[in-house]
DRENDO-879031 format. One record per residue: residue in three letters; x, y, z of N, C-alpha, C in turn. Coordinates in Angstrom, 2 decimals. Each point is the difference from the previous one (the first is absolute). Example, Ala and Ser with C-alpha at 12.3 -4.5 7.8 and 13.67 -1.06 7.14 Angstrom:
<sites>
 residuo     n_x     n_y     n_z    ca_x    ca_y    ca_z     c_x     c_y     c_z
     ALA   13.19   -5.69    7.80   -0.89    1.19    0.00    0.90    1.20    0.00
     SER   -0.35    1.05   -0.72    0.82    1.19    0.06   -0.77    1.09    0.73
</sites>
This chain:
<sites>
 residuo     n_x     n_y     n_z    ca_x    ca_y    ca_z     c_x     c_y     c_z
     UNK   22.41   -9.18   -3.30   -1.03    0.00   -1.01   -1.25    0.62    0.59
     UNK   -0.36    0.91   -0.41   -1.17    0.97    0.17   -1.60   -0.80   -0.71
     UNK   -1.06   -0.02    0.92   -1.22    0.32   -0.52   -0.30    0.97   -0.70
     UNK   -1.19   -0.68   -1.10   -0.41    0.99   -1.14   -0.67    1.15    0.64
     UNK   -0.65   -0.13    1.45   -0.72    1.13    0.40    0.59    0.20    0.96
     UNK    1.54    0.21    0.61    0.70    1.10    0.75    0.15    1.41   -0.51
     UNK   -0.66    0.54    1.06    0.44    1.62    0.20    1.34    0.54   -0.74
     UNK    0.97   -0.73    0.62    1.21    0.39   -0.49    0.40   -0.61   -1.65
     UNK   -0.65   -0.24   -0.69    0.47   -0.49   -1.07    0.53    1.02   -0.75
     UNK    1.25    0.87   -0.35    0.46    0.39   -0.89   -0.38    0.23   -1.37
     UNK   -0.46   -1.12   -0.48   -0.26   -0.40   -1.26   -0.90    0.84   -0.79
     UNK   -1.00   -0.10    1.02   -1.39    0.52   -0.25    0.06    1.47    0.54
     UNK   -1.32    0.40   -0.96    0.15    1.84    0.04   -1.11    0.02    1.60
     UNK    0.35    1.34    0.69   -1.16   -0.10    0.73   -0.93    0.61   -0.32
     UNK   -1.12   -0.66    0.57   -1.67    0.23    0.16   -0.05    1.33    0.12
     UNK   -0.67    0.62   -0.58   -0.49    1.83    0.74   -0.98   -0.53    1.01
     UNK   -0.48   -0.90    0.61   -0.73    0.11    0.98    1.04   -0.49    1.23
     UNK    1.43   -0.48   -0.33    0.17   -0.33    1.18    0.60    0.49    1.22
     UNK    0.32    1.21   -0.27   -0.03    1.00    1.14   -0.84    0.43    0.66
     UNK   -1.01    0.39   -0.82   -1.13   -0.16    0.96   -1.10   -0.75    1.26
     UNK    0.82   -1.13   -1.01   -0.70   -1.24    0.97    1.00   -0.24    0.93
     UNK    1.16   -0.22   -0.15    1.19   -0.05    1.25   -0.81    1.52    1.08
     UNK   -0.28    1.17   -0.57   -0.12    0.88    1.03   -0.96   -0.26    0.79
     UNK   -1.21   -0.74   -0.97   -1.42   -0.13    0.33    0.26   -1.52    1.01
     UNK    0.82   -0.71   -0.09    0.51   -0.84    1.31   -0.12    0.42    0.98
     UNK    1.22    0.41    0.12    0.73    1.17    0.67   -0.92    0.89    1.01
     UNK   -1.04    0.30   -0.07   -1.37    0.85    0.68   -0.56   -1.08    0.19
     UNK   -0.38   -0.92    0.02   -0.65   -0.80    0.27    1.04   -1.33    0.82
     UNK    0.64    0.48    0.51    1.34   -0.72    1.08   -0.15   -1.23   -0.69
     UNK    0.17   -0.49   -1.03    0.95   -1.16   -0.53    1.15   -0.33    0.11
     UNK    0.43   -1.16    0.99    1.52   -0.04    0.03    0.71    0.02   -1.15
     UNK    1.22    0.63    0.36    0.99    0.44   -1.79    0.13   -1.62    0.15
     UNK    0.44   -0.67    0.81    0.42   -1.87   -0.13   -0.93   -0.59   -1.60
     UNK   -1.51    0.53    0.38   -0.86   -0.57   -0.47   -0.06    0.60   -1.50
     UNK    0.31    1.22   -0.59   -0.35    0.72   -0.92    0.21   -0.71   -1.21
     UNK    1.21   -0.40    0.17    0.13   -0.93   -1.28   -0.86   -0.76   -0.63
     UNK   -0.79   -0.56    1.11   -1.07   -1.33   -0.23   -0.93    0.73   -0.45
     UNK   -0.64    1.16    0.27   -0.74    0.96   -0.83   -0.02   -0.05   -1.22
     UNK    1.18    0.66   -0.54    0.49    0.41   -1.31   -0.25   -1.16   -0.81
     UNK    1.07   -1.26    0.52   -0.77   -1.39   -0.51   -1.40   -0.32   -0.75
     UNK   -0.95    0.19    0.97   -1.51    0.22    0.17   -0.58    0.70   -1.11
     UNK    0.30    1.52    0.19   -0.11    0.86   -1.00    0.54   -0.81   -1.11
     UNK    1.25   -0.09   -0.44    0.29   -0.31   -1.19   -0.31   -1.32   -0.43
     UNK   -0.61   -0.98    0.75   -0.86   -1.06   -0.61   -0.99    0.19   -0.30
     UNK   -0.92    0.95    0.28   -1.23    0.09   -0.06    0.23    0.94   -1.78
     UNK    1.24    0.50   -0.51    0.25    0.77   -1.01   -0.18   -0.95   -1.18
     UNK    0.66   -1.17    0.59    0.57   -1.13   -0.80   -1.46   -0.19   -0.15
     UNK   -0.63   -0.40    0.67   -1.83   -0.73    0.03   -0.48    0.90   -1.25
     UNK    0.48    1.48    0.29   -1.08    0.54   -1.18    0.63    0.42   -1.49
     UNK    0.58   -1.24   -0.55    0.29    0.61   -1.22   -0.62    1.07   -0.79
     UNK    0.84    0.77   -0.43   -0.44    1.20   -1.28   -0.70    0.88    0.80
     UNK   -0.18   -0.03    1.57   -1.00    1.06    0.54    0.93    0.79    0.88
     UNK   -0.57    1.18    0.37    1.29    1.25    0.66   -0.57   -0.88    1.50
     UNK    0.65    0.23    1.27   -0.50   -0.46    1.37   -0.86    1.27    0.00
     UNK   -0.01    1.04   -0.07   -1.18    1.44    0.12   -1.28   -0.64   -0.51
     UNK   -0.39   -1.12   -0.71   -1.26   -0.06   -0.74   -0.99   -1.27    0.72
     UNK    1.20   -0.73    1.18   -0.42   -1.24    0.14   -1.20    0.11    0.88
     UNK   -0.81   -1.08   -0.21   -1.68    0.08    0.32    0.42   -0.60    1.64
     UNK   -1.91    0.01    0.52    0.46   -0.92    1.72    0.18   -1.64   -0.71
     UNK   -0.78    0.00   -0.98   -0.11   -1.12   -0.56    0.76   -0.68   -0.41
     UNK    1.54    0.78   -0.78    1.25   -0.55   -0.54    0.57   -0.28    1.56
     UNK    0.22    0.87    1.06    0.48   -0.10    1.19   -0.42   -1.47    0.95
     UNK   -1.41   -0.22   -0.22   -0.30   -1.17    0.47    0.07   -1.45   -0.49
     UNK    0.38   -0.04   -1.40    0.05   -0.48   -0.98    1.84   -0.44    0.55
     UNK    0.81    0.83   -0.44    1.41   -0.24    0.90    0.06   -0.73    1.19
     UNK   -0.84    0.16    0.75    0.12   -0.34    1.84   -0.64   -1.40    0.05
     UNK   -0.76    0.16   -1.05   -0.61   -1.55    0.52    0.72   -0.85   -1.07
     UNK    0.86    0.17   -0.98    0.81   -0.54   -0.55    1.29   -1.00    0.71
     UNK    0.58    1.65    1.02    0.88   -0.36    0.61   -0.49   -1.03    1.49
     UNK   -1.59    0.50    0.29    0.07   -0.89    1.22    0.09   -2.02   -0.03
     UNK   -0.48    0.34   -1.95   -0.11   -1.35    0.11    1.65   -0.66   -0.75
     UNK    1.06    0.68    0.14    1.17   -0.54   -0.43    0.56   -0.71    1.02
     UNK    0.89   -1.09   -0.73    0.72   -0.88    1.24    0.88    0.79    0.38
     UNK    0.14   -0.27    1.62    1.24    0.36    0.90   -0.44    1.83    0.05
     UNK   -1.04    0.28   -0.32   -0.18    1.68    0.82   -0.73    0.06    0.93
     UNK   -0.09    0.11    1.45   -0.69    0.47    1.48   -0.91    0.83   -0.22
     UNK   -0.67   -0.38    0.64   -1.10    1.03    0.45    0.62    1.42    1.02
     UNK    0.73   -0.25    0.05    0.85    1.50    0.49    0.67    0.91   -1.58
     UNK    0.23   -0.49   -0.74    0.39    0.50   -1.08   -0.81    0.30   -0.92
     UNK   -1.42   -0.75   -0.35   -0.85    0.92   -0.28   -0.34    1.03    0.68
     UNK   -0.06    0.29    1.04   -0.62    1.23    1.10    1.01    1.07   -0.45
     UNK    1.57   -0.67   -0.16    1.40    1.31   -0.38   -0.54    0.15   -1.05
     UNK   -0.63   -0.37   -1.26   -0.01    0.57   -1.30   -1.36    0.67   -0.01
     UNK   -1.17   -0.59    0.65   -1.19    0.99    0.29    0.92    1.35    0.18
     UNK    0.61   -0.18    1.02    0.08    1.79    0.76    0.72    0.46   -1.10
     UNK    1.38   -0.70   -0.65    0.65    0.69   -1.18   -1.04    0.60   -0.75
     UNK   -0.84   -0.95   -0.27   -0.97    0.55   -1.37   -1.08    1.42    0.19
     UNK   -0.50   -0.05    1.22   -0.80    0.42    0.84    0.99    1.66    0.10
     UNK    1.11    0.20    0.10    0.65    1.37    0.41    0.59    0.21   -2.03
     UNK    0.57   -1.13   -0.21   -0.10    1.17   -1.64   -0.87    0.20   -0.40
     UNK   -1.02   -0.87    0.27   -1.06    0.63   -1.55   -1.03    0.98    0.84
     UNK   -0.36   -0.25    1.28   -0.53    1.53    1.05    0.64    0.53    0.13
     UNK    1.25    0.37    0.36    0.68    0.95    0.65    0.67    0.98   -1.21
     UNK    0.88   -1.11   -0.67    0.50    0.49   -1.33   -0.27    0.40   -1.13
     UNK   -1.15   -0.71    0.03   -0.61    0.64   -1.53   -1.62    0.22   -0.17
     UNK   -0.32   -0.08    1.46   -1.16    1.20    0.45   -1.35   -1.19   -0.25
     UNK    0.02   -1.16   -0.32   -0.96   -0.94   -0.41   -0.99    0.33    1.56
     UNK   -0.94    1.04    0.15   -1.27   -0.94    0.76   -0.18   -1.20    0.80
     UNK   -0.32   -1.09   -1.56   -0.46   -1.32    1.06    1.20   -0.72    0.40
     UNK    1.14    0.89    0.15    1.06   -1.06    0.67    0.41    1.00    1.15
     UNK   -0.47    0.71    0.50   -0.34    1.36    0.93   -0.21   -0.66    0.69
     UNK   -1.62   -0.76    0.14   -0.55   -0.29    0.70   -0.22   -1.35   -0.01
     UNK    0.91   -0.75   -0.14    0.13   -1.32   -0.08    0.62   -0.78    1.44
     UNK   -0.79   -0.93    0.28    0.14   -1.00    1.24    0.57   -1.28   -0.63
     UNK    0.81   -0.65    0.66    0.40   -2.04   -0.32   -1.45   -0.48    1.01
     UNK   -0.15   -0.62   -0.92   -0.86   -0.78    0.21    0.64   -1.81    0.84
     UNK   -0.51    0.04    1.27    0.96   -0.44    1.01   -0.85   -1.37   -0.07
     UNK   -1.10   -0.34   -0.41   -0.81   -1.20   -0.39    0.20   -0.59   -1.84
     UNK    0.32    0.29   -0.42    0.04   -0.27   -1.38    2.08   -0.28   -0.39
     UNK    0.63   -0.46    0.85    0.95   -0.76   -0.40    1.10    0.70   -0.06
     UNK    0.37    1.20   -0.05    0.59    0.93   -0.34   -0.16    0.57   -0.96
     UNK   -1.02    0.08   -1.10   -0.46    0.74   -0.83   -0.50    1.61    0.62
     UNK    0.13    0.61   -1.07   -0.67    1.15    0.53   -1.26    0.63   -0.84
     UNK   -0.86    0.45    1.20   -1.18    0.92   -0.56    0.34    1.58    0.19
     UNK   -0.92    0.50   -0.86    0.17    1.59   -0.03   -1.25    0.49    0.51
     UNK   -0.23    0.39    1.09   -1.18    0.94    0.10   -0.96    1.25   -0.68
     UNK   -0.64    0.50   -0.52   -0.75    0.93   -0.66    0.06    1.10    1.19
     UNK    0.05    1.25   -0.35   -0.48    0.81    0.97   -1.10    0.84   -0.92
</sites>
């Protein structure tokens, strides 16, 4: 029995972003072990934004997600940091967002993350 947010789900059509982001891993030495947990990431954060494309999502919807998840039972503070970086390489890397370019985790604030201004 498969999770709703495995990579491999058959079921489901794929993402046009998710080649990119597997590549955009990929350059950025992400273990393949780990990629999955990415995609995960990514595709929860899809789920978070009903009716909205992931290309449109604010730092604000992004932080809005993270501090959601930091405050759920049974998720680590290591696993927010995996979905920071997930979030942090699609929506900078992949779909060209700026303030997620230049975005730092904020290593005092719980595992939430801040976005820097440049």
């Amino acid at each position: 029995m498969g999770n709703d947010f495995m990579e491999d789900d058959r079921s489901a059509p794929p993402e046009a972003w998710a080649a990119p982001f597997r590549k955009a891993l990929g350059l950025r030495g992400r273990p393949e072990a780990r990629v999955k947990w990415y995609f995960i990431w990514a595709r929860r954060f899809a789920t978070y934004l009903p009716g909205r494309s992931l290309h449109l999502a604010s730092r604000e919807d992004a932080e809005g997600f993270l501090t959601t998840l930091a405050s759920s039972p049974g998720i680590a503070a290591w696993q927010v940091e995996q979905a920071t970086d997930a979030l942090t390489i699609l929506l900078g890397s992949v779909f060209g967002q700026e303030w997620a370019r230049t975005s730092a985790p904020c290593r005092s604030c719980s595992g939430t993350v801040t976005y820097r201004r440049r």
